[in-house]
C-alpha positions as CSV (number, residue, x, y, z in Angstrom):
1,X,-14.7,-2.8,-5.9
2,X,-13.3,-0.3,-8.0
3,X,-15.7,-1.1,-10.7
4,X,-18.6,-0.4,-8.8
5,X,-16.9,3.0,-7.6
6,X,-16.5,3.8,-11.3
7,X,-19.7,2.9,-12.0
8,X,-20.8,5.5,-9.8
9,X,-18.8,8.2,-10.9
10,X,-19.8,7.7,-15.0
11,X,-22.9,7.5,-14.1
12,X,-23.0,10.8,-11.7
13,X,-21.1,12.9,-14.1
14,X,-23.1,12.2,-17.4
15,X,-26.1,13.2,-15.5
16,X,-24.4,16.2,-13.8
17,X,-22.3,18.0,-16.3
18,X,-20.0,20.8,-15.3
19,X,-17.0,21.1,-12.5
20,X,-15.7,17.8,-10.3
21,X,-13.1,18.0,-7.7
22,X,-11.6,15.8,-5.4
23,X,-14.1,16.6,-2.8
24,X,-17.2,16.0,-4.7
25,X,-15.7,12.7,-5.9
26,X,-15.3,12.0,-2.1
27,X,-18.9,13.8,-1.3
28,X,-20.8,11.0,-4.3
29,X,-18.7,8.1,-2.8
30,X,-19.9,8.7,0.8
31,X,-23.2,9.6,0.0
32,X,-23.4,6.3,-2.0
33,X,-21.7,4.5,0.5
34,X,-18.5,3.7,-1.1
35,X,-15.3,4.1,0.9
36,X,-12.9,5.8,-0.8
37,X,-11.4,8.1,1.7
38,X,-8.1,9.4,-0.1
39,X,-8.1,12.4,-2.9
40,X,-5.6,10.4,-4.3
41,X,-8.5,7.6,-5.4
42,X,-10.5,10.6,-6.2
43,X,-7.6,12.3,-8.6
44,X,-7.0,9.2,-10.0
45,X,-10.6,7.9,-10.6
46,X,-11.4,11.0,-12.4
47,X,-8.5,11.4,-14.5
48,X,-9.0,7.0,-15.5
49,X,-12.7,7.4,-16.5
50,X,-11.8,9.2,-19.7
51,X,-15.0,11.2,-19.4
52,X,-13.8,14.4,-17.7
53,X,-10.1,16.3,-18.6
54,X,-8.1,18.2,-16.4
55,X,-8.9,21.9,-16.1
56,X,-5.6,24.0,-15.3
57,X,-6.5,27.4,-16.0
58,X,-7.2,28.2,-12.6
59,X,-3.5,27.6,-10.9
60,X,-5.7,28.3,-7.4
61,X,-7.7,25.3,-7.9
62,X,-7.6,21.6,-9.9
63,X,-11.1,20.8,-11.2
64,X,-12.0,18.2,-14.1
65,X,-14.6,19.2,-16.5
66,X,-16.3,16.7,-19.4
67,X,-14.1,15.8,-21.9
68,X,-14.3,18.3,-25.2
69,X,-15.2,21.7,-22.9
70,X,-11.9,21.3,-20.9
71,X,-9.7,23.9,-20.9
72,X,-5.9,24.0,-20.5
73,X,-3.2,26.7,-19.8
74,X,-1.2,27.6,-22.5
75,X,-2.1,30.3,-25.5
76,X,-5.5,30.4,-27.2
C-alpha cells in the first residue's frame, strides 16, 4: 500500500518539478484514489522519497522542492 502511494508521488514529481506541500501530496493521492488522509503521511512520504528536500527559507510556509535546487536557512 505504501508502495503504490510512493509510486505515485516519484512519479508526479519528476514530471512536475517545482514546489510540494502537504496539501498537494493529499490533492495527487485523492485524485488518484489513494487514501492517505493525514499531512503527517504526506510530510513523511515526501521527506522518505529522497527526491525532494525540505525548503525552510520561508518560516511562514514548509514546502519541499527537488533535491539539488532546495534551499535552506542559514547564511549564503
Amino acid at each position: 500500500m505504501s508502495a503504490a502511494r510512493l509510486a505515485v508521488l516519484r512519479t508526479a514529481v519528476r514530471a512536475e518539478a517545482g514546489e510540494w506541500t502537504t496539501h498537494d501530496v493529499q490533492r495527487l493521492y485523492r485524485a488518484c484514489g489513494i487514501d492517505a488522509p493525514f499531512r503527517a503521511t504526506a510530510r513523511r512520504d515526501l521527506a522518505r522519497e529522497g527526491l525532494l528536500a525540505l525548503d525552510d527559507s520561508n518560516s511562514d510556509r514548509r514546502v519541499f522542492r527537488a533535491c539539488g535546487r532546495a534551499r535552506t536557512g542559514g547564511a549564503a
